[in-house]
C-alpha positions, 0 to 999 in steps of 0.5 A: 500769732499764737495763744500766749497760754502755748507760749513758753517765752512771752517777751520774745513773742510780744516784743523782740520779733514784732519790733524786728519784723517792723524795723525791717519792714520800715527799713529795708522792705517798704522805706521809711517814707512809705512805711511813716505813711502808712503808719500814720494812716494806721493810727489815725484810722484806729484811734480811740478803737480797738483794732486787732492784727489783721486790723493793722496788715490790712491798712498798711497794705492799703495806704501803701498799695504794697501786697505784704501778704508774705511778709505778715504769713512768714513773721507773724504767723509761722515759726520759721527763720531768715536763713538766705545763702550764697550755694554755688558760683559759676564763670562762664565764656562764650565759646564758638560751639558746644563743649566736651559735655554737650558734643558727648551728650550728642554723641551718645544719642546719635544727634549730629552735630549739623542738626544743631540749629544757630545759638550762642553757647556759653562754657563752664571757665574750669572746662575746654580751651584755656585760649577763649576764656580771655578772648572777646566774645564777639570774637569766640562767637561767629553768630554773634559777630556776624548778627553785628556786622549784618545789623549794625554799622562799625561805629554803632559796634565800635561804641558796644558795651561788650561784656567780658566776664558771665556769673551765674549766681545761685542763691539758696534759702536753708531758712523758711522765710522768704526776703529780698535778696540784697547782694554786693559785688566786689571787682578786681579794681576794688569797686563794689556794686550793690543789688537789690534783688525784690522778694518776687524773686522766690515765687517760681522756686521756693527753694533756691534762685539763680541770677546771671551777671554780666560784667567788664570787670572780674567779680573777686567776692560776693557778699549777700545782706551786707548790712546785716538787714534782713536778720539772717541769722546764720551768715556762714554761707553768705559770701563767696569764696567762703570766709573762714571764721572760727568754731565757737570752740576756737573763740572759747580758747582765745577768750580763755587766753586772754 
C-alpha cells in the first residue's frame, strides 16, 4: 500500500500484483467456493458505498472465518517476494543403538553408554552399518520389537503398517513472504503423493521448516509448487536432486542458433 506519488510503475502496483494475490488467494489459499462467498458478502455489503482496502480485508475474513492477516501484511503492504526452496534432504534408518557421532559426542564427555535411558535412535543413510539400512525397523530396534510383543497380539503386529524409509525434509524461504508449502513425492514405483503443508507452518521459525516423511516406498524426486500457484519466482531451488537447467546465457546461444 503505497502513495501512487512514490510510485514509479503504477500499472504493476494497481493491477498485476492485486490481481495475483487474489487469483491465489481464490485459487490455492481459500478455495473458490469460499472465496466467491466472501466476495459475494463483500459487494453486497459495500455497494453504493465507498469502501476502502482495509474495507475489503476486514469482510472477507469475516464472511470466511479465515484469519488473512498474513496474507494481506506480506502482499499488500510489503515489497517482499514468494521465494520457498527445497534446502536439504535427509534418509534415515532405525538403527539399535547410537552412532559414531553420538558414541563419540558421549565419549568426549565421560557419558557412559549405561546412562542412556531406552529410545529409538534413527541414523544418517550416508553414516554406519551398510547391513541396516535395508533391514525392517522392528527388527534394528530391540525397544521397538519388544514394546509390540509385550502390547500387542501377533495378529495385531503381523497387519502393522511398518514404514521402511524416513526423510527428513527441510524447506527454506530465501523470499520474504510467507505461503503454504505445497509439495509432490515421487516413488520409485512411479506413484507421486501431493501434500499440502498450511502457511501455520512458518510460525515457529520464519526461516526455514523442517518435515519428516515416513514411507514404504523410496522417494526418488521431490518437486515444491508443482503447479506453479504460489508465484515463487525463482524455481531453481524447488526439487530435489536439483535439476539442471541452463544459464540464460546458454539459452541466448540456442536461440541465436536457431
Amino acid at each position: 500500500m503505497t502513495n501512487p506519488e512514490n510510485v514509479y510503475s503504477l500499472g504493476p502496483n494497481a493491477y498485476g500484483k492485486p490481481a495475483t494475490a487474489l487469483n491465489i488467494l481464490r485459487e490455492t489459499i481459500m478455495g473458490k467456493e469460499l472465496f466467491d462467498h466472501a466476495f459475494k458478502t463483500y459487494s453486497k455489503r459495500w455497494m453504493f458505498k465507498h469502501p476502502t482496502p482495509e474495507d475489503f480485508f476486514r469482510t472477507m475474513e469475516d464472511a470466511s472465518a479465515v484469519d488473512l492477516d498474513w496474507f494481506w501484511r506480506g502482499w499488500f503492504y510489503t515489497t517482499d517476494y514468494v521465494d520457498i526452496g527445497i534446502k536439504e534432504v535427509k534418509q534415515y534408518y532405525v538403527s539399535p543403538g547410537p552412532g559414531k557421532e553420538m558414541r563419540k559426542i558421549m565419549e568426549e564427555r565421560g557419558i557412559p553408554m549405561n546412562r542412556l535411558r531406552p529410545m529409538i535412535y534413527f541414523e544418517d543413510f550416508e553414516n554406519d552399518t551398510e547391513n541396516l539400512k535395508d533391514g525392517n525397523p522392528l527388527e534394528n530396534s530391540k525397544l521397538l520389537n519388544n514394546y509390540l510383543n509385550e502390547n500387542y497380539s501377533e495378529e495385531e503386529i503381523s497387519n502393522l503398517k511398518v514404514p521402511k524409509y524416513f526423510y527428513e525434509v527441510i524447506f527454506d524461504k530465501p523470499g520474504g513472504l510467507v505461503m503454504p508449502i505445497i509439495v509432490e513425492y515421487e516413488y520409485e514405483d512411479g506413484t507421486k503423493e501431493k501434500i499440502k503443508y498450511p502457511v501455520q507452518v512458518w510460525r515457529k521459525n520464519d526461516n526455514e521448516v523442517s518435515k519428516l516423511i515416513k514411507s514404504n516406498k523410496k522417494i526418488i524426486n521431490i518437486t515444491l509448487d508443482p503447479d506453479l500457484e504460489t508465484a515463487d519466482i525463482d524455481t531453481s531451488n524447488n526439487s530435489w536432486p536439483k535439476k539442471q537447467e541452463d544459464s540464460d546465457f546458454d539459452k541466448f546461444k540456442k536461440r541465436i542458433k536457431g
